[in-house]
N, C-alpha and C positions, 0 to 999 in steps of 0.2 A: 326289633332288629339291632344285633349288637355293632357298636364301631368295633375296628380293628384299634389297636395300640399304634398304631406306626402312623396312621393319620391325623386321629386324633393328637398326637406328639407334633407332629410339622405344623396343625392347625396354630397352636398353644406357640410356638415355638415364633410363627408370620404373625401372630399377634403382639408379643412381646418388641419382636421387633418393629414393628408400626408403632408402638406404645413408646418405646425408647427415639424414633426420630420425632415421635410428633413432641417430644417433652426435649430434646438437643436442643443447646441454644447455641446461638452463634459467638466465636471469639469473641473475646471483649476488645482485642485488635481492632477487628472489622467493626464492628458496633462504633468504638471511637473515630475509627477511621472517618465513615458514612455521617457521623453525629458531625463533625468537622464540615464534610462535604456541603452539609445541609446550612451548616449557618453562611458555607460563604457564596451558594448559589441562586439566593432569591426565591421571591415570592413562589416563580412558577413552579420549580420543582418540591416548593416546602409542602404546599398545599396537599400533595400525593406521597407525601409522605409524612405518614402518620405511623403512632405506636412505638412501644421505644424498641423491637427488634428490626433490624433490617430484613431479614430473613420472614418475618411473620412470626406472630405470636399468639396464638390459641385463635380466636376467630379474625383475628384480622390478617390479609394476606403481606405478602412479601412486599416490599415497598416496589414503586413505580420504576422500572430498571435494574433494577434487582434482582441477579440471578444467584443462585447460593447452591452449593454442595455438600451433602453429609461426608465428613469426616473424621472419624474413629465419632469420640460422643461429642460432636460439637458440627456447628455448620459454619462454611464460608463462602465470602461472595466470590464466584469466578466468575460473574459477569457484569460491567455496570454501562449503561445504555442510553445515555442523558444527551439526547439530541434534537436541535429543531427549536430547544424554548428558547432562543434568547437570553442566554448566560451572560451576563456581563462582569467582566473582572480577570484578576489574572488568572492562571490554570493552578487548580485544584492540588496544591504538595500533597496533601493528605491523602492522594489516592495513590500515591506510592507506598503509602503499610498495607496497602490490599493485597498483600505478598504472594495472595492464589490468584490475581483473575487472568485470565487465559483469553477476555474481550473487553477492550477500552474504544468506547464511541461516545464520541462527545462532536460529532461535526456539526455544521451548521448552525454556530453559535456564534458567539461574539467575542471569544476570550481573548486575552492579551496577554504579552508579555513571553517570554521564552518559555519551551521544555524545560521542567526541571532537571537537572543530574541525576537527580536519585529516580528518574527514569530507569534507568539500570539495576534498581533491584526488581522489580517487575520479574523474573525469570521464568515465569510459566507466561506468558504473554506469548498470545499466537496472531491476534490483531490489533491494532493499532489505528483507530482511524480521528483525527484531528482537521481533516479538513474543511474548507469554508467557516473561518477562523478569522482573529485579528493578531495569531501569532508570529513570533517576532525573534531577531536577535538568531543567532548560529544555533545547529543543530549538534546538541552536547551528544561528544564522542560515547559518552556512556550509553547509547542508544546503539552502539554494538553491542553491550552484555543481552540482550533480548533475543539470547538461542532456538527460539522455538519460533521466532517470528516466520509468521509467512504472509501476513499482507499489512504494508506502511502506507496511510495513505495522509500525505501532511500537502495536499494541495488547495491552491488559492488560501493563500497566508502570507506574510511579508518576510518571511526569511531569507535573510543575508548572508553570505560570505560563500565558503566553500563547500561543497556536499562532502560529508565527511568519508574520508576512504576504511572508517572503522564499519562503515555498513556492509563490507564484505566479508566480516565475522558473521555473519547471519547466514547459516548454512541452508536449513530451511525457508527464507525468503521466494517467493513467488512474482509477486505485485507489489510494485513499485512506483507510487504517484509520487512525483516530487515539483509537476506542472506548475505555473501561476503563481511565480515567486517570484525573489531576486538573487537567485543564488549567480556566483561571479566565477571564475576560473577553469578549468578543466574537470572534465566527469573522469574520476580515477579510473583508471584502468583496470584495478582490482576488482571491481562489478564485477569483470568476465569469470572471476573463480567462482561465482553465484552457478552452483549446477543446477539448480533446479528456479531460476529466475525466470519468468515468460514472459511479462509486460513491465519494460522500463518506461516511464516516461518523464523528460525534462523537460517539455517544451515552455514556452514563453518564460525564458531566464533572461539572463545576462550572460550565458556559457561562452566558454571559447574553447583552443585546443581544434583538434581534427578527428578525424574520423580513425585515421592512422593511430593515433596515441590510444583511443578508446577500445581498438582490436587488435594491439600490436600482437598477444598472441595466437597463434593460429587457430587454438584448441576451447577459446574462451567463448562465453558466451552458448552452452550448448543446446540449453532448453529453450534460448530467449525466439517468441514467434513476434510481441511488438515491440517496433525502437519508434520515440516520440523526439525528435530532438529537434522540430519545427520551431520559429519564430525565436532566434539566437544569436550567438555573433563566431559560430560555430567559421573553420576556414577548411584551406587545404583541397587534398581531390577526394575521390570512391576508388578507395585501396581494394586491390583484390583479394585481400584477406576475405572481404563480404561473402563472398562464395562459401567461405566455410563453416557462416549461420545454416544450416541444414534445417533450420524449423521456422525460420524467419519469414512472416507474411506480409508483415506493416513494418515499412523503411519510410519515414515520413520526416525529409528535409526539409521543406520550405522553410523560405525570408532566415536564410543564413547568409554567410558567405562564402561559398565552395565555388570551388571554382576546377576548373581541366574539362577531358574528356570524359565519356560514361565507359567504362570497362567494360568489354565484351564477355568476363570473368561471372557478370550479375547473371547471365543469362543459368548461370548454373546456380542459383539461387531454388533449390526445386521447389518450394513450395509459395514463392513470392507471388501477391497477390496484389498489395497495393503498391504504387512505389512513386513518392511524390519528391519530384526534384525542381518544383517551378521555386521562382524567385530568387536562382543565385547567380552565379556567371560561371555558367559550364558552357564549353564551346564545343566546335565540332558536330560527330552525327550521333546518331541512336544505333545500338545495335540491333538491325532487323530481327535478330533474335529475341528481343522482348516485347515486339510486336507479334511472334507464333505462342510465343510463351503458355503452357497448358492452362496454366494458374492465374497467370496476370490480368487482373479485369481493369485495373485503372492504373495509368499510367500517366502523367501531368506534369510536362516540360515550359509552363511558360514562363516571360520572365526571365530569358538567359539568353545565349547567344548561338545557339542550336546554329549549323548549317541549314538553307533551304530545303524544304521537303519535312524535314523535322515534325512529328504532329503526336498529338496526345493522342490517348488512346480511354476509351470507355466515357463515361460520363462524370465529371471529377464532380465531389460535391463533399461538403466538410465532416470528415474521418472524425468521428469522437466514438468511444467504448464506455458505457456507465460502469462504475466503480461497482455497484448490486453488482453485474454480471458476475464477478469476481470473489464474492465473500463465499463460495461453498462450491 
């Protein structure tokens, strides 16, 4: 039975190229980059890492977190995934020449010491995850050049000072942990140009400023469905701009210090579901309206100085979202 020519040619043609990636070696960039990595991250990660390519080299596989991509005749890593051993040390400069990876996870470690600046060359970086950390020190403005970011998550860390209002060069941004820190001053206002932001959260800072300064404009904030700004030193009242979160489900104030009546304005909140205002000094009544509310399951006013009658609503019990939910 004779072959055709034209099969036979693709046959010959899917070999050659299987033949040329399985013989691509990776940048010599990356190679030094990761060779760096490894001397300054200890025992646990060394041991899984064997052979002198990152990528994999004739029988032996990629290394342990090592994600790599063929490009043109060479491969590089766009993904590196070192988390959970026990890192101890500062963070990693060297993984700033990994000029492709599109995922940095390194939480649940031990690192110290601040973000580097050249953070900012990263420009394929689509996530970002650092938290459960021993990081430190402000978060360098250069951590706005990361255009493709869409989820930051730098929670439970020790970082200080002001959350930088360069984070709203990040167009594509999504998810937004910045909880379980010590960050100090006002949440820019800039956030609200985030069109495509869903889940903010700052809770247990040192924040201040008002709710008013964080929506001063009407139009801001379009995609956001959670706001986390629980346990702060947040003030001021619930401006009625809130009405014009149109996707907002979780509004989660406690142990601030807000203070006025509740605006009869939330009830047009259409899709609000949670809405925790216990532990500040809001006075006055509830609007009967977000006791009919379609949407509203939990609603939790202790803690303040409600009018009589005043009563929660649903069964309040502590709001938290795991980060997994969020990565895809």
């Amino acid at each position: 039975m004779m072959i055709s020519a034209a099969p036979r040619c693709s046959f010959f043609l899917l070999l050659l190229l299987l033949l040329t990636v399985a013989r691509a070696k990776t940048v010599k960039r990356d190679v030094k980059a990761l060779n760096e990595i490894k001397a300054s991250l200890g025992w646990r990660v060394v041991y899984a890492w064997v052979g002198d390519d990152p990528c994999g080299d004739g029988d032996l596989p990629p290394w342990s977190g090592v994600t790599c991509s063929q490009q043109g005749d060479y491969r590089v890593v766009t993904e590196l995934e070192v988390y959970a051993v026990s890192i101890v040390g500062p963070f990693p400069t060297a993984v700033t020449n990994l000029l492709d990876l599109t995922r940095l996870d390194l939480h649940n470690n031990k690192l110290t010491g601040p973000i580097p600046p050249q953070i900012g060359r990263l420009k394929h970086l689509k996530i970002l995850n650092l938290r459960w950390n021993k990081l430190q020190d402000v978060i360098p403005t250069e951590i706005g050049e990361l255009k493709k970011l869409t989820h930051l998550y730098l929670s439970f860390n020790n970082f200080k000072g002001e959350i930088p209002a360069e984070l709203a060069n990040l167009p594509e941004l999504r998810y937004l942990y910045l909880h379980e820190n010590r960050f100090s001053g006002k949440i820019p206002p800039e956030l609200g140009n985030l069109k495509n932001l869903r889940h903010l959260d700052v809770s247990n800072n040192h924040l201040t400023g008002t709710l008013r300064d964080l929506i001063r404009n009407g139009d801001g904030f379009p995609s956001l469905r959670n706001l986390y700004l629980n346990n702060n030193q947040m003030g001021g009242g619930l401006p009625d701009q809130l009405a014009n979160l149109a996707n907002l489900e979780i509004l989660y104030l406690s142990y601030n210090k807000m203070t006025g009546a509740v605006p009869a304005k939330l009830v047009e909140i259409p899709r609000l579901t949670y809405l925790y205002l216990d532990h500040n000094a809001f006075i006055g009544r509830i609007p009967d309206g977000l006791y009919k509310h379609r949407f509203l399951k939990e609603l939790y006013i202790e803690g303040n100085s409600f009018r009589p009658g005043a009563r929660s609503k649903g069964q309040h019990k502590e709001l938290g979202v795991l980060d997994t939910e969020f990565l895809f």
